[in-house]
C-alpha positions as CSV (number, residue, x, y, z in Angstrom):
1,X,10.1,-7.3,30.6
2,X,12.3,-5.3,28.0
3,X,10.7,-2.2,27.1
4,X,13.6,-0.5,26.6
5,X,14.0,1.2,22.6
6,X,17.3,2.6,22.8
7,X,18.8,3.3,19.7
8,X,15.3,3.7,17.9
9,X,13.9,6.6,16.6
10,X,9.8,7.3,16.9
11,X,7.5,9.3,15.0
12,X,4.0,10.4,16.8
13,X,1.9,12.5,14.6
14,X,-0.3,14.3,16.4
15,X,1.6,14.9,19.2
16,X,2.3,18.4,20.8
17,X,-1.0,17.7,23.5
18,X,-3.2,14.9,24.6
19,X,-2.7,11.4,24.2
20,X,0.0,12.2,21.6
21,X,1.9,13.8,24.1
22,X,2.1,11.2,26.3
23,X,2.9,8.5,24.4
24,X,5.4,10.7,22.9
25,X,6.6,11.4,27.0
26,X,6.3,7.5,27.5
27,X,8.7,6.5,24.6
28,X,11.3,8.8,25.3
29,X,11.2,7.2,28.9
30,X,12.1,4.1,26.9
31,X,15.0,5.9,25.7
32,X,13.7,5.9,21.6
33,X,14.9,9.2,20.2
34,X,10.7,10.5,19.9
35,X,9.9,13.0,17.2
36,X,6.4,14.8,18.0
37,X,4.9,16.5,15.1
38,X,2.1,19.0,15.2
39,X,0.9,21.8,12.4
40,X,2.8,24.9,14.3
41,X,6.5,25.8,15.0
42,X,4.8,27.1,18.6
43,X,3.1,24.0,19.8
44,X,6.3,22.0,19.0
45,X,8.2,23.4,21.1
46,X,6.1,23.8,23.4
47,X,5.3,20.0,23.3
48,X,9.7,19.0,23.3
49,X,9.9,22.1,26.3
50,X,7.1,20.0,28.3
51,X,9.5,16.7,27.9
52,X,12.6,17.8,28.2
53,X,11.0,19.4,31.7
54,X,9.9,16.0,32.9
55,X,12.9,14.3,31.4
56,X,16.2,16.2,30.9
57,X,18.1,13.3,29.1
58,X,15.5,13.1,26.7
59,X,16.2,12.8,22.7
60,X,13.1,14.6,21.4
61,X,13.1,17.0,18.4
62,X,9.7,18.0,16.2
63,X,8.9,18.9,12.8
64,X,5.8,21.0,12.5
65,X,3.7,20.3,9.3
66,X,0.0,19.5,8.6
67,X,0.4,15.8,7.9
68,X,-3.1,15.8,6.9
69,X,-1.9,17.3,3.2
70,X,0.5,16.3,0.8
71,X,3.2,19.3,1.3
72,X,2.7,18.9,5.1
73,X,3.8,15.1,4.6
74,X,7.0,16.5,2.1
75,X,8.1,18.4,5.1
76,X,7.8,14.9,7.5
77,X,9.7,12.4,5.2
78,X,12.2,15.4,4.7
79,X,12.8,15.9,8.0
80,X,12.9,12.5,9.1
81,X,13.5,10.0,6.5
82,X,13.2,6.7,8.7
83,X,11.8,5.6,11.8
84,X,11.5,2.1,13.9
85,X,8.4,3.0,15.7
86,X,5.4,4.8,13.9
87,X,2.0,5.8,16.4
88,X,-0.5,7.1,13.6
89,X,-2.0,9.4,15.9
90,X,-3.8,12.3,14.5
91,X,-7.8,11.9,13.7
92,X,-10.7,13.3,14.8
93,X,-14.2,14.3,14.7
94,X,-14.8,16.8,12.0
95,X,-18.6,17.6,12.5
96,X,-20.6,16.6,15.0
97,X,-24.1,16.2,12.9
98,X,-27.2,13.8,12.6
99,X,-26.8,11.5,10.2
100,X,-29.2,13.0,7.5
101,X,-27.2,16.2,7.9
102,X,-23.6,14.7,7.3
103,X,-22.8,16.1,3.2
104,X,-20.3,14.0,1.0
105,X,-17.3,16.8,1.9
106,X,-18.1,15.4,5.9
107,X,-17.7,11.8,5.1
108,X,-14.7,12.5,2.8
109,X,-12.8,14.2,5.1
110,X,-13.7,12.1,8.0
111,X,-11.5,9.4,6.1
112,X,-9.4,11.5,5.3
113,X,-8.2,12.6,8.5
114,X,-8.8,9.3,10.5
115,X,-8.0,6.6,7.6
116,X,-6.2,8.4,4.3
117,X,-3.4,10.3,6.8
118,X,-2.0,7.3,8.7
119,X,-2.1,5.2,5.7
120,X,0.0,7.0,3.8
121,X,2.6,8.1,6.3
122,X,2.8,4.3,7.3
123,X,3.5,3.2,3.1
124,X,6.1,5.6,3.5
125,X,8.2,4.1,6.4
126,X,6.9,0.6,6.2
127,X,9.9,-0.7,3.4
128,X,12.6,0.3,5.6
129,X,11.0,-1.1,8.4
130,X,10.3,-4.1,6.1
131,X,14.5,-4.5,5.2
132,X,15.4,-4.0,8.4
133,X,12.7,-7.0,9.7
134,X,11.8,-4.3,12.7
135,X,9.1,-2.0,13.1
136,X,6.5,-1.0,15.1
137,X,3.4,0.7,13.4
138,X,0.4,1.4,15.8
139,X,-2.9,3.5,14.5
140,X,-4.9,5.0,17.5
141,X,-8.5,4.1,16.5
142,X,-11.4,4.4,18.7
143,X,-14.4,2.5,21.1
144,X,-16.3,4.1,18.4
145,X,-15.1,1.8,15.7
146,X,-16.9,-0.8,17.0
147,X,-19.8,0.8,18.6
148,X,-20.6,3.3,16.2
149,X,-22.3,6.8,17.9
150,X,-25.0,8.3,16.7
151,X,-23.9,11.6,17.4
152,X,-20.5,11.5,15.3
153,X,-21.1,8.7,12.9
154,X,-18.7,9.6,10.0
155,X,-16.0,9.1,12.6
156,X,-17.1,6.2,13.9
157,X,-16.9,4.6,10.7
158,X,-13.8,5.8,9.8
159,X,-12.4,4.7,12.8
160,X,-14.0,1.2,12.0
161,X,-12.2,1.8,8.8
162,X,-9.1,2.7,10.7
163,X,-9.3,-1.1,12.7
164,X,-9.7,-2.6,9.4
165,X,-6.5,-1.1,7.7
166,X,-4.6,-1.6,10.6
167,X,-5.2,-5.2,10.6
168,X,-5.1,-5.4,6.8
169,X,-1.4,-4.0,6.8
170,X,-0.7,-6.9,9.5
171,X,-1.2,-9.2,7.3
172,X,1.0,-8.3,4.3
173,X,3.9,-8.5,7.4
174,X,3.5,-12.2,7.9
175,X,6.5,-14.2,9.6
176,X,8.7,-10.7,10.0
177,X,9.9,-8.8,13.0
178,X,7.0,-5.9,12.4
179,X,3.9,-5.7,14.0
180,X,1.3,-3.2,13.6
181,X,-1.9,-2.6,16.0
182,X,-4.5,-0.5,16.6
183,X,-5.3,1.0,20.1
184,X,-8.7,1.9,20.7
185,X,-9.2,4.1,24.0
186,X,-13.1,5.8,24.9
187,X,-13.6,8.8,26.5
188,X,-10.3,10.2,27.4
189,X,-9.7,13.8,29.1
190,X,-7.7,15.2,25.6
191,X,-7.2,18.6,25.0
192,X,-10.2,19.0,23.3
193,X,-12.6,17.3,25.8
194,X,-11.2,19.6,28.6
195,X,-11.8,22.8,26.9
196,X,-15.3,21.4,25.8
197,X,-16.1,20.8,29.5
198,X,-14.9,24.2,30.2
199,X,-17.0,25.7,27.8
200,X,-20.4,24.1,28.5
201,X,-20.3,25.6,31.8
202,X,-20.3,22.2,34.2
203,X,-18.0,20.9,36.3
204,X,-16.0,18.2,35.4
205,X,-17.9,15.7,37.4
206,X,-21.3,17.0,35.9
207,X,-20.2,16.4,32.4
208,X,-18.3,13.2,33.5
209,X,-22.1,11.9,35.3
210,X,-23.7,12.9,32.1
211,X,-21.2,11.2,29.8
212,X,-22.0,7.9,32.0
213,X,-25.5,8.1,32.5
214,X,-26.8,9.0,28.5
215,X,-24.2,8.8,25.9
216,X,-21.7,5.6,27.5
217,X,-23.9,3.7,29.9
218,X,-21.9,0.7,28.7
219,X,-19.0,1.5,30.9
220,X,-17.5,-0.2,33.7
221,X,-14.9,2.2,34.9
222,X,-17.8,4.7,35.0
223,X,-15.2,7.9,34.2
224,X,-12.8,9.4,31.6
225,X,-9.7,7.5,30.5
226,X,-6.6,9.6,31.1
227,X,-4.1,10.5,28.5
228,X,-1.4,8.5,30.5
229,X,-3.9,5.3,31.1
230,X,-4.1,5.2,27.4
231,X,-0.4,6.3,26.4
232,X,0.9,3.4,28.9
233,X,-0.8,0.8,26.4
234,X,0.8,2.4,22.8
235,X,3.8,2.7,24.8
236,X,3.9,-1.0,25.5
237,X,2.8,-2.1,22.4
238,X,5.7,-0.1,20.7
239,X,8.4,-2.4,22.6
240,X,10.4,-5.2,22.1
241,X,8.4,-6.7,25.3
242,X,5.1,-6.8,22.8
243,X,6.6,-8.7,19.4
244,X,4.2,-11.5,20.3
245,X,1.1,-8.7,19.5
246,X,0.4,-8.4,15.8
247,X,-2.4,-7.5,14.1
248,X,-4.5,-7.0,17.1
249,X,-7.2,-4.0,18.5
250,X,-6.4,-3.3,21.9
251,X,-8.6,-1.8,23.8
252,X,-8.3,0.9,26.8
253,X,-11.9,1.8,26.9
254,X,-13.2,1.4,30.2
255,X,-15.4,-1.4,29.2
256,X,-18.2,0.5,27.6
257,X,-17.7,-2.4,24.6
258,X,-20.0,-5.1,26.2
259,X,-17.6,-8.0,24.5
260,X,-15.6,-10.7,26.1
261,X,-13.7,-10.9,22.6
């Protein structure tokens, strides 16, 4: 199986903790010269320090913009005018309201962030990946794209939005040596689940019970997704080994989708 990208350079936005940094750890395995991009100087290098400590020979450098605005994107396609391998990583949930409650600015920046961001930064690099009739363009989605929360459900319909796009900009690439996917992992231990945990006051295994029990009772692996668990699937889908995936959601959700398709 090659999985090898030597001599390919990788963006992953969104990348200086969670399961942007381990995708961006995974691909410089592969040997692709990674780029991790976050919106401070600080948790750049902090993010290249934390590869470079697990892999020595690595080729990882970092630009540090808000890709989420128009100047932060500038300072990206300055910086790094071409890549083979895009992972449209950043998103998230911007307010965590009933439905009645979410205001026009929630919804709009919900796309923004999880739709509007990666779209843009992939009609950026997608010619030159076009020309050179190779590229690899993967959006992390989300479980909740297709099984929308009640608890968030601006994101989970941006995130359904998110599937949509990703399979949409498939199918302008017809018959040419780019694919693009979208990954969807559940519940995964990011950065900003651990510190939640730690600041509702409950153990790990308390919140993970509870997580299981109420709000994903769908699940089959019955626990969170690690950052590696969901990395190891980008990672793969990013390599030569996977041109025979193309327009596809893959999921690493533990199950909690109750779908055999």
């Amino acid at each position: 199986m090659n999985l090898d990208l030597s001599g390919k350079t990788a963006l992953v936005t969104g990348s200086t903790a969670g399961i942007g940094l381990a995708v961006a750890r995974q691909l410089a395995a592969q040997r692709a010269a990674v780029w991790v991009s976050g919106r401070t100087q600080q948790r750049v290098d902090a993010a290249i320090a934390s590869i470079r400590s697990e892999l020595p020979q690595a080729s990882v450098g970092g630009i540090a913009a808000d890709v989420t605005t128009p100047q932060g994107r500038d300072q990206l396609f300055a910086g790094l005018p071409g890549v083979d391998v895009l992972v449209n990583n950043v998103g998230g949930v911007n307010a965590f309201k009933p439905f009645e409650a979410l205001s026009d600015e929630d919804w709009l920046r919900a796309f923004e962030l999880n739709v509007m961001t990666g779209m843009r930064i992939t009609r950026h690099y997608l010619p030159a990946m076009r020309q050179r009739n190779w590229g690899r363009v993967v959006f992390v989605s989300s479980e909740s794209g297709v099984q929308i929360p009640t608890e968030f459900v601006q994101y989970g319909v941006a995130k359904s939005a998110e599937i949509g796009l990703a399979r949409g900009i498939a199918e302008t690439l017809v018959g040419t040596g780019v694919t693009v996917n979208s990954v969807l992992p559940g519940p995964t231990l990011s950065e900003s689940l651990t510190r939640a945990i730690a600041n509702s006051g409950r153990s790990l295994a308390e919140f993970e019970r509870e997580m299981f029990d109420k709000r994903r009772n769908t699940s089959l692996l019955r626990r969170f997704t690690s950052n590696d668990e969901v990395a190891s699937m980008i990672a793969y889908v990013c390599s030569p080994a996977a041109s025979g995936t193309h327009g596809a959601s893959l999921r690493v959700e533990g199950g909690i989708v109750k779908s055999a398709f």
